[in-house]
C-alpha positions in Angstrom: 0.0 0.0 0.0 2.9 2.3 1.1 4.5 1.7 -2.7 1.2 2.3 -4.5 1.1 5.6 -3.2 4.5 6.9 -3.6 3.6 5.6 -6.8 0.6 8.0 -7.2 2.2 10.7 -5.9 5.3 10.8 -8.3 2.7 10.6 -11.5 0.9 13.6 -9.5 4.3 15.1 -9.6 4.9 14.2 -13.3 1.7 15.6 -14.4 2.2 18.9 -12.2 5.6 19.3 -14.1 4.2 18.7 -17.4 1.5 21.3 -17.0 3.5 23.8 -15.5 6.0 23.1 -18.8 3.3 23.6 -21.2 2.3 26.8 -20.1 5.3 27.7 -20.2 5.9 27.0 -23.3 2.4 28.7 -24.4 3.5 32.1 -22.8 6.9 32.4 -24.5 5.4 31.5 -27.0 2.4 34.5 -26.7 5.5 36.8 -25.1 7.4 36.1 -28.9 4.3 36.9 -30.5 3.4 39.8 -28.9 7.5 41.1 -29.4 7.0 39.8 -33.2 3.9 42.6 -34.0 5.6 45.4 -31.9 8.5 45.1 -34.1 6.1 45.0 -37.0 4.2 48.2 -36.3 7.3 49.9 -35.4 8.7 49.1 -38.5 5.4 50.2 -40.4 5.7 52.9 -38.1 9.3 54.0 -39.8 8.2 53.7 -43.3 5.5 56.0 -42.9 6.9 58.3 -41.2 9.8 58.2 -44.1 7.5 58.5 -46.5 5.6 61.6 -45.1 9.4 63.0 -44.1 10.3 62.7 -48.1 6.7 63.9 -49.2 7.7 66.9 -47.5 11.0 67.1 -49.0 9.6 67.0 -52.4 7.0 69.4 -51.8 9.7 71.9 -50.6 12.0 71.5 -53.3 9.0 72.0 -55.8 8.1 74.6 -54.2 11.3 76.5 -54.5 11.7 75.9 -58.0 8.0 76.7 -59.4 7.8 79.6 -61.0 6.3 79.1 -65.1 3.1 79.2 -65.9 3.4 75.8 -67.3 4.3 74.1 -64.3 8.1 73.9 -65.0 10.8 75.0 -62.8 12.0 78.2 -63.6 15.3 78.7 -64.9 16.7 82.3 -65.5 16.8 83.0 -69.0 20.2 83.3 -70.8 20.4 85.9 -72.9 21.4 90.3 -72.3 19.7 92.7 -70.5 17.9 95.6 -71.9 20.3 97.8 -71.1 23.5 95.4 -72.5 21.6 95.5 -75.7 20.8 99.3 -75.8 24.9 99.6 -75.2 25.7 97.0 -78.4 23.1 99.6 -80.3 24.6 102.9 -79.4 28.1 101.7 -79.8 27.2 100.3 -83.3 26.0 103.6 -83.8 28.6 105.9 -82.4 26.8 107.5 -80.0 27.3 108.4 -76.0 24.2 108.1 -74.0 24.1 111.3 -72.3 23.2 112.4 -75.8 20.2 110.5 -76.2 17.0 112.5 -75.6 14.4 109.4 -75.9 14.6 105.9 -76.0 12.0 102.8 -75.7 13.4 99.0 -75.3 10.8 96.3 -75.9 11.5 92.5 -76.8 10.2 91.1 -79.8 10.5 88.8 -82.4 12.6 88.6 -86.1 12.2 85.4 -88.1 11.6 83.7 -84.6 14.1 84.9 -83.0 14.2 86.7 -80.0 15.7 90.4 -80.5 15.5 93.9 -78.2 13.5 96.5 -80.5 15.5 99.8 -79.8 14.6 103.0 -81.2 16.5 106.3 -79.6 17.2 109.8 -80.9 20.2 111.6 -80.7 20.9 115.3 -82.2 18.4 115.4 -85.6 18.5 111.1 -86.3 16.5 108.9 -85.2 18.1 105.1 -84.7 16.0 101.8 -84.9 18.3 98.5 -84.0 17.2 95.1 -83.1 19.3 93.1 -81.1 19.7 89.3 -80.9 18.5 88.5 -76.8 20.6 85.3 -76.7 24.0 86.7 -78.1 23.8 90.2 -78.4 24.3 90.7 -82.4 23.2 93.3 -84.3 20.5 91.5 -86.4 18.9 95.0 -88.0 20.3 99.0 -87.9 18.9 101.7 -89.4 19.3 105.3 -88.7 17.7 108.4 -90.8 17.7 111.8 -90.4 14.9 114.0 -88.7 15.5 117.0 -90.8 14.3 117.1 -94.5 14.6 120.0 -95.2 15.0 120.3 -98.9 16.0 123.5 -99.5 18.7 125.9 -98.3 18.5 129.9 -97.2 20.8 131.8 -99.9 22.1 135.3 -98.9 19.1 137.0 -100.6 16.3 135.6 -98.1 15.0 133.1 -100.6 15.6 129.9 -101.3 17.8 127.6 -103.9 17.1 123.8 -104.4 19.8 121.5 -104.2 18.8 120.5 -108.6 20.6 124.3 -108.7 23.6 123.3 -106.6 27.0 121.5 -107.1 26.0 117.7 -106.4 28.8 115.4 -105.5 29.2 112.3 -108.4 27.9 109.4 -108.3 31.3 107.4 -107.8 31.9 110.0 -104.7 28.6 108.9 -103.3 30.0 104.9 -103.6 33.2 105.8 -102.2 31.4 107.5 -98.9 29.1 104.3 -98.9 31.8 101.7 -98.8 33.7 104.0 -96.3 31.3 102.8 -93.8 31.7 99.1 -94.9 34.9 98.5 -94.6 36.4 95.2 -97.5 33.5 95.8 -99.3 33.0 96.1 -103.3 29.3 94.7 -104.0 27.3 98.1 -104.0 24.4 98.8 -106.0 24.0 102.8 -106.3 21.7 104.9 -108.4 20.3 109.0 -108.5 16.9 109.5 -107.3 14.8 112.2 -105.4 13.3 112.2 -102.5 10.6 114.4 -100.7 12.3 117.4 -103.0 15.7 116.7 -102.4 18.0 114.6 -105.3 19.4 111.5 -103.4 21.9 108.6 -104.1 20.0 105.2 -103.2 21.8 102.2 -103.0 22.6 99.0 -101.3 26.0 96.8 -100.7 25.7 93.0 -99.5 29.1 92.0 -97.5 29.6 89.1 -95.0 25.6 87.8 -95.2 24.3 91.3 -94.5 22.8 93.9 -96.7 23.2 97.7 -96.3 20.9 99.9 -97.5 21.3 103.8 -97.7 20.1 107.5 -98.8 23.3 110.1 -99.6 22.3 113.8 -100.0 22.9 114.5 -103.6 24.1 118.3 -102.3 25.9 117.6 -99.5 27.2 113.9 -99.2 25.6 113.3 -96.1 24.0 110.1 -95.1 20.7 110.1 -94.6 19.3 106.9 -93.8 21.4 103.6 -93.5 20.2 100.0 -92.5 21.2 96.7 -91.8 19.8 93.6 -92.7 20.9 89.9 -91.9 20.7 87.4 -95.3 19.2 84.5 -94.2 
């Protein structure tokens, strides 16, 4: 009787054991678990929060570069200034810009491309350029006289028209021309009046561009001159 219980009581022992193992078992097991998910949201937890971190980032750096109307990022455009170009114009035309009365600058366009549309007076001429934006060439010049008057006091009070005065030749009015196209020998050049006054009209075509011009007859002065690109 005395070994049947010691018997009973070890497998009471045996079974405590077990049980007590098993539960164990099931609660590192739930504890793993648990640890497993916590890692999981924290690591979901990190990616959105990256994501929102470089959402911002992007909508910072878009927002610093938007500027066109088209939704691109604005870039500075390359080109001169207004007042670079007016310079190009008024050194192509020998003139100082204290002794400009008037001037107006406004972009435009010339065969599609971009140009500065200068017109400015100085003394009795009026000058029209147009200069290239992106490089700063001269892509059209043309100046011309404000006074037109045809005819000239004489000593008497009246008035004598240049047909009645000397008149420089026509191979004087070519060589004045090509003076201010230096290398150049294709001129065109014929007599003609204008408004009154008797004229030498002409053109030359050197290096791609094309000059055209009006020399008083009377005086040898120019009267109008402009520049043309040949496309």
């Amino acid at each position: 009787m005395k070994t049947g219980k010691i018997k009973s009581s070890c497998i009471g022992l045996l079974l405590l054991l077990c049980v007590l193992f098993l539960s164990g078992c099931s609660a590192g097991e739930t504890a793993k678990q648990t640890k497993d998910m916590a890692a999981e949201d924290s690591v979901t937890e990190d990616m959105t929060s990256g994501n929102a971190q470089s959402g911002n980032a992007e909508e910072h750096t878009l927002a610093e570069g938007t500027s066109g109307s088209d939704g691109s990022t604005a870039v500075q455009s390359e080109g001169i200034t207004e007042q670079e170009a007016l310079g190009v114009a008024l050194s192509h035309a020998g003139v100082k810009e204290d002794d400009v009365t008037s001037k107006r600058i406004e972009k435009d366009y010339e065969a599609g491309k971009e140009v500065y549309d200068i017109e400015f007076y100085a003394g009795n001429k009026e000058y029209d350029y147009e200069i290239g934006v992106a490089d700063g060439s001269v892509v059209k010049a043309d100046s011309e006289i404000e006074d037109n008057q045809s005819n000239d006091k004489n000593a008497t009070g009246g008035t004598q028209t240049s047909d009645n005065k000397k008149q420089i030749t026509k191979e004087e009015a070519k060589k004045i021309a090509l003076a201010k196209v230096p290398g150049a020998k294709n001129i065109q050049i014929e007599k003609d009046r204008e408004d009154g006054r008797v004229v030498y009209e002409g053109e030359i075509h050197h290096k791609n561009i094309e000059y055209d011009f009006e020399i008083d007859a009377a005086t040898g002065n120019v009267l109008s001159w402009e520049e043309d690109r040949e496309d």
